[in-house]
N, C-alpha and C positions, 0 to 999 in steps of 0.2 A: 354549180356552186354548192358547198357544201352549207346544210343548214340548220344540223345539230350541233351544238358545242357540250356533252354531256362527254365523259369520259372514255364513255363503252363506244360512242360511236365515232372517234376519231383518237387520234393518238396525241397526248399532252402537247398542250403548247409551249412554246419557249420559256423557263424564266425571265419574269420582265414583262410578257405581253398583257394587254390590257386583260385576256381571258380568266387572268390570277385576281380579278376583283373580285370574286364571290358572285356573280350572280351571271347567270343562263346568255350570252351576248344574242343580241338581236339582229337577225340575219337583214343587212339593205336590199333587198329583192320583195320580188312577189307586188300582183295586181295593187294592194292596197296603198304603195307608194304613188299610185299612178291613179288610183280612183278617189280613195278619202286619206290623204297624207295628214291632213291636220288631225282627223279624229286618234289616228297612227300615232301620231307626237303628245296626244296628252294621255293614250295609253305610257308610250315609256317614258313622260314625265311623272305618273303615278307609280309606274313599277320599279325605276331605276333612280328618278332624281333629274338633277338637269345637266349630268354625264351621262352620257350612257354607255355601258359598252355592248360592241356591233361585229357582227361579220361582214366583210365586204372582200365579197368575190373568196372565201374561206380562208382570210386572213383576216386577226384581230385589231380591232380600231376603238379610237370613244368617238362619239359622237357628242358635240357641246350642242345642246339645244334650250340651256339656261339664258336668259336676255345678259343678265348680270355676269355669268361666266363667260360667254362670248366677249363682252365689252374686254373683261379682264383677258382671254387670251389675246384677241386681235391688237388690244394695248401695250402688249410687252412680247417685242420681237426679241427680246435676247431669252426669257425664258423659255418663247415659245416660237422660234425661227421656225421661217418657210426654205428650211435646210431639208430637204428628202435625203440627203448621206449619213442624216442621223439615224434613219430607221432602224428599229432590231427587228424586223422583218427581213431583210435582204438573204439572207441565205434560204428562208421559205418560198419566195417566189419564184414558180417555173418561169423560162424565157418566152414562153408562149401567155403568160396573163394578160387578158383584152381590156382589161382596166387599167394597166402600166401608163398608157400614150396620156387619162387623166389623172394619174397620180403623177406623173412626170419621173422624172433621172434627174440627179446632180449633173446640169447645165449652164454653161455661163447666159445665162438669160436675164431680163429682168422680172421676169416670175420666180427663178429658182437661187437669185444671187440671195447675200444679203450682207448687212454692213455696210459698209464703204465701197463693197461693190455693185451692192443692188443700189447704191444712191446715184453712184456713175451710171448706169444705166438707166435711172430716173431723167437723167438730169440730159442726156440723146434723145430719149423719148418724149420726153414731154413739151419741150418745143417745137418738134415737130409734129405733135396732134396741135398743140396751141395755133400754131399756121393755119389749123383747118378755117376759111371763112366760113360764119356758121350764115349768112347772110346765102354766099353761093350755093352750101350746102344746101338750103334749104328749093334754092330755084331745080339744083340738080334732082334732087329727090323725087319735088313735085313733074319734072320731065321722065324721067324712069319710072314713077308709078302712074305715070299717064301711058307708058309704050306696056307696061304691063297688062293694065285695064284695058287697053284695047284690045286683047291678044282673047278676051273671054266675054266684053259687056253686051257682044250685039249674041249674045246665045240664053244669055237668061238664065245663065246656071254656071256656080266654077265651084274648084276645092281651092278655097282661100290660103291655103296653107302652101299646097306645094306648085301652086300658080301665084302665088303674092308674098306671102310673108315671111318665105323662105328667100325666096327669090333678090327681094326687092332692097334688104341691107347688104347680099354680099354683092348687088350692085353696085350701089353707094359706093361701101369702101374699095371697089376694084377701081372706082375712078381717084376716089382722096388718097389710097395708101400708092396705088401706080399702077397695079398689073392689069391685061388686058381683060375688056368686057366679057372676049368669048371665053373665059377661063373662069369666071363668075359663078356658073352654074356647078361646074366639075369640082371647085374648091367648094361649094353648099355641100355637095355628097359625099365629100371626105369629111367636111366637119359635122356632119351628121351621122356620118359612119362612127370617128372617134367619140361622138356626146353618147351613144349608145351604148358603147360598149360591148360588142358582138366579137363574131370571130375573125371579124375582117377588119378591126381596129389598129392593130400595127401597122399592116398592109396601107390604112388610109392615112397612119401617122406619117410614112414614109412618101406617100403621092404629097401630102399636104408639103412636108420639107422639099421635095424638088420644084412644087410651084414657088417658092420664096426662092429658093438658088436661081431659077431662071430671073425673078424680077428684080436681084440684086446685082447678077450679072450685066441685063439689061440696063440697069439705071446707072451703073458707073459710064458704060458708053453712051446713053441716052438721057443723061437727068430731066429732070420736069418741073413741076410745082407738084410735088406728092409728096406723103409722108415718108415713102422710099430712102426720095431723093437727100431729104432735110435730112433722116436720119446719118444716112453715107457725108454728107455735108458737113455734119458736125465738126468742130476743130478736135474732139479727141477720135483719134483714130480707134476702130473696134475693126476685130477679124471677120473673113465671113460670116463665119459660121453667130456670131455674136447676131449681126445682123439678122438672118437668117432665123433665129430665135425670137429675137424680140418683134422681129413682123408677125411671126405665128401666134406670139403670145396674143399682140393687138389684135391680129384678122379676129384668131376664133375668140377672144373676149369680145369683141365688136359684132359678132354675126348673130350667132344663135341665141343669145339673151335678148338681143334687139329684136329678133322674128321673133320669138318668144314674149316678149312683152308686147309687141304689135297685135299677135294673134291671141292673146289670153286676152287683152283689151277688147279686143273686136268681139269674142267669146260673150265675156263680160256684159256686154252693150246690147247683143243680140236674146241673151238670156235672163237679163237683172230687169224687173218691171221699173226699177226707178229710171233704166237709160230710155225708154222706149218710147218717153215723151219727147225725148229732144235727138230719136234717133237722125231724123229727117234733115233740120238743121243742126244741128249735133256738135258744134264746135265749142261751144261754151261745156259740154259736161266730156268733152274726150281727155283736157288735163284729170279732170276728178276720175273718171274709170281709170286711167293711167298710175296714176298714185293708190288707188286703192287694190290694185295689181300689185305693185309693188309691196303692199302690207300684207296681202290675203292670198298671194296666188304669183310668189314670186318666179321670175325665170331661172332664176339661179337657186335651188332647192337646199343644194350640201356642195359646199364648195371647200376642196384637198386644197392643202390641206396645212396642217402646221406639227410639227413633233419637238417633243420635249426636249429641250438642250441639258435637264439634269431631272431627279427625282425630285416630285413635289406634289404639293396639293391639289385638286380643282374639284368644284363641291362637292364636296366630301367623301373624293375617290382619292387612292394612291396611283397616280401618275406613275410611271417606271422612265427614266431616260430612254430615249428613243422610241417611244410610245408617238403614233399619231394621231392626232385630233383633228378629227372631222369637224366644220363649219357648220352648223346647220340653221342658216342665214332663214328660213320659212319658220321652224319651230323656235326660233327662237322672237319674230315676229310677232306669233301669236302666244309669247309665254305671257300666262295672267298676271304673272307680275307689273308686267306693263298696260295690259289688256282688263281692269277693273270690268268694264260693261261687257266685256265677250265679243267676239267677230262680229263683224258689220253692224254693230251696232247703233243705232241712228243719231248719234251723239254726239258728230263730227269731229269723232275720232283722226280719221283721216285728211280732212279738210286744212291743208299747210302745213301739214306734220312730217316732213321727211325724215321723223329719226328711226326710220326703219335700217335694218342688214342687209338691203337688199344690194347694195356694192360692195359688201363688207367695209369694215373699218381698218382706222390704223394705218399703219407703215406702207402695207399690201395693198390698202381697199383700191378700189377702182380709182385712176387719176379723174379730176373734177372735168379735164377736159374731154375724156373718152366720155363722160355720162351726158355730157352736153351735146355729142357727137349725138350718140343713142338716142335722146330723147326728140331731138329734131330730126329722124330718122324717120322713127316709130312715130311721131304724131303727127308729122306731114303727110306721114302712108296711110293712118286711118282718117285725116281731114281730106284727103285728094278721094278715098274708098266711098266715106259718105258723100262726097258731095256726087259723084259721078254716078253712084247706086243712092240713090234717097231715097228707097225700099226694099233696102237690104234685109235680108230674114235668113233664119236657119231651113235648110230644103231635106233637114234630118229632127228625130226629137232629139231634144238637149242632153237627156240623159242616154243616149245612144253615142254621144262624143268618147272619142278614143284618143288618149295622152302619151305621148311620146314614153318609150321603154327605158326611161332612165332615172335611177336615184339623184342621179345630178341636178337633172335641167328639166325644168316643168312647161310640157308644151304643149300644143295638140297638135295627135299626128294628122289628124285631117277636120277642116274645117267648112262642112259642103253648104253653098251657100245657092240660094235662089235672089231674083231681081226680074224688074220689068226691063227688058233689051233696048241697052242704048246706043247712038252710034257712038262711034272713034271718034276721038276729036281732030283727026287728021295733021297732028301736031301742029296745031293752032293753040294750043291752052295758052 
């Protein structure tokens, strides 16, 4: 990735690209996104404002990590559509970019539609997550993170992460959305492939598209009670490939945010001295570390994206048409302008506060039913974790934790945990 934008060391960038604002763009790479991301954000809210302009992957972006300018883009889809066909990028990007699969292509999807078509697409998808019972959901989950837990309690030591928290949402959805259990695992490693962004990201965007063609295929001959099914059910008739999109959209918005906010909670719990009192029975403070995740240490870090439908303002930069604008749902979180007393403050700041970015807002943000999905996911997997370990501890020091390699999605790549060895419940829970 290229990481100077100075004259002499690359060659001019397009007219129009954000790089024409005047000022040095700030490369989305490097340890610091992944060790102190907040102290990062109020660096370039003092050097840039609350635009900023970014490289990402050596191609030019803003970055909104203003609270006030975010509300204002995520609020107006027509100034600022989740249209990727507007980019003036597009003749700069080689075929080989490992970042493509999250910036996406103009597809008929319910992520990349917009108008009148992304509402038809709203409007197939979202009764079919509404169908999800959050009642069953909740028995299924606590059975899947009991077959998980067994798989590691009677040894007295796991990695939480790529034995549980990884694991344990694209179970979930492999039973709610339709496709089979043993496909579970191999769909975790391609959406953890794409959230990276490496060089095997195409490669995994294309494995990720043939697991949906197979359980689209399958559920025209085999329907069920899955989200699948509802979808294909719909009285508006959509193409495969339409299907086919909008399941991918759902699986990997539903997976890694979810393991992600499971395992920064659990993070959270093991290292914050205010959870350690009630780690034990621990039910009553899992909503509170949960919500304060979501303000201080979100899973969705910078979420692609949105581009300009014409030339305009946004504070106090000149936007160029076809310019994209990065989300940056964490920095904007913590912008002072909302944040009077400062992070964590003991002020109960957090305490019934959801007006965080952390689903984004507006037109795009998260449907209300996918976050309800989510959250009884993730807090049946950390109330099923405590109760089965009630002396659960870090079996690393805290500041030894290592975070997932991506600008995107804030995780931890490993989570090593110690416990006193219990049996299996022998599926009696």
């Amino acid at each position: 990735m290229t990481t100077s934008s100075s004259p002499s060391a690359q060659s001019a960038p397009p007219v129009g690209c954000p790089a024409h604002a005047g000022a040095d763009a700030v490369p989305l790479s490097g340890p610091r996104f992944h060790t102190d991301p907040l102290h990062l954000y109020r660096e370039m809210r003092r050097d840039h404002g609350p635009v900023v302009p970014v490289e990402l992957g050596g191609l030019p972006a803003w970055l909104v990590i203003g609270y006030r300018e975010l509300h204002q883009v995520t609020s107006d889809p027509v100034l600022f559509p989740r249209d990727v066909g507007l980019w003036n990028q597009w003749p700069n990007i080689p075929p080989d970019w490992p970042l493509l699969p999250m910036i996406g292509q103009r597809q008929p999807s319910i992520y990349y539609t917009v108008g009148a078509e992304h509402r038809r697409h709203v409007d197939m998808v979202g009764p079919a997550l509404e169908g999800v019972d959050l009642f069953e959901l909740r028995r299924l989950t606590e059975q899947l993170a009991d077959r998980l837990i067994d798989g590691f309690c009677g040894r007295g030591s796991a990695e939480l992460v790529s034995e549980y928290s990884v694991l344990l949402p694209v179970l979930v959805l492999a039973r709610i959305i339709g496709f089979p259990d043993e496909e579970g695992p191999e769909i975790a490693r391609v959406l953890n492939a794409l959230a990276d962004g490496g060089a095997d990201a195409q490669q995994a965007y294309v494995q990720f598209g043939q697991h949906m063609q197979r359980l689209v295929e399958s559920k025209r001959i085999r329907p069920g009670a899955d989200v699948a099914s509802r979808m294909i059910a719909h009285p508006e008739r959509f193409t495969d490939q339409e299907y086919i999109l909008d399941l991918m959209a759902v699986t990997a918005a539903g997976h890694l945010p979810t393991a992600d906010w499971l395992g920064n909670s659990v993070r959270l719990m093991l290292t914050d001295d205010r959870f350690a009192a009630s780690l034990g029975g621990g039910r009553h403070s899992v909503a509170q570390a949960m919500n304060e995740v979501l303000w201080e240490d979100t899973p969705t870090q910078i979420l692609s994206g949105r581009w300009a439908a014409r030339d305009t303002q946004l504070g106090g930069r000149s936007v160029r048409s076809g310019d994209m604008l990065l989300l940056g749902l964490a920095a904007a979180n913590a912008d002072p302008a909302i944040r009077q007393h400062g992070p964590r403050a003991n002020d109960g700041l957090h305490e019934g506060n959801s007006a965080h970015f952390s689903f984004s807002y507006g037109e795009y943000r998260c449907p209300f039913p996918a976050q309800e999905i989510a959250e009884v996911i993730a807090r049946t997997g950390i109330e099923v974790l405590l109760d089965r370990l009630s002396d659960l501890d870090l079996s690393v020091p805290a500041q030894t934790l290592v975070r997932r390699p991506s600008a995107f999605l804030r995780g931890m790549s490993a989570l090593p945990i110690r416990f006193t060895p219990v049996p299996t419940t022998g599926g009696l829970r």
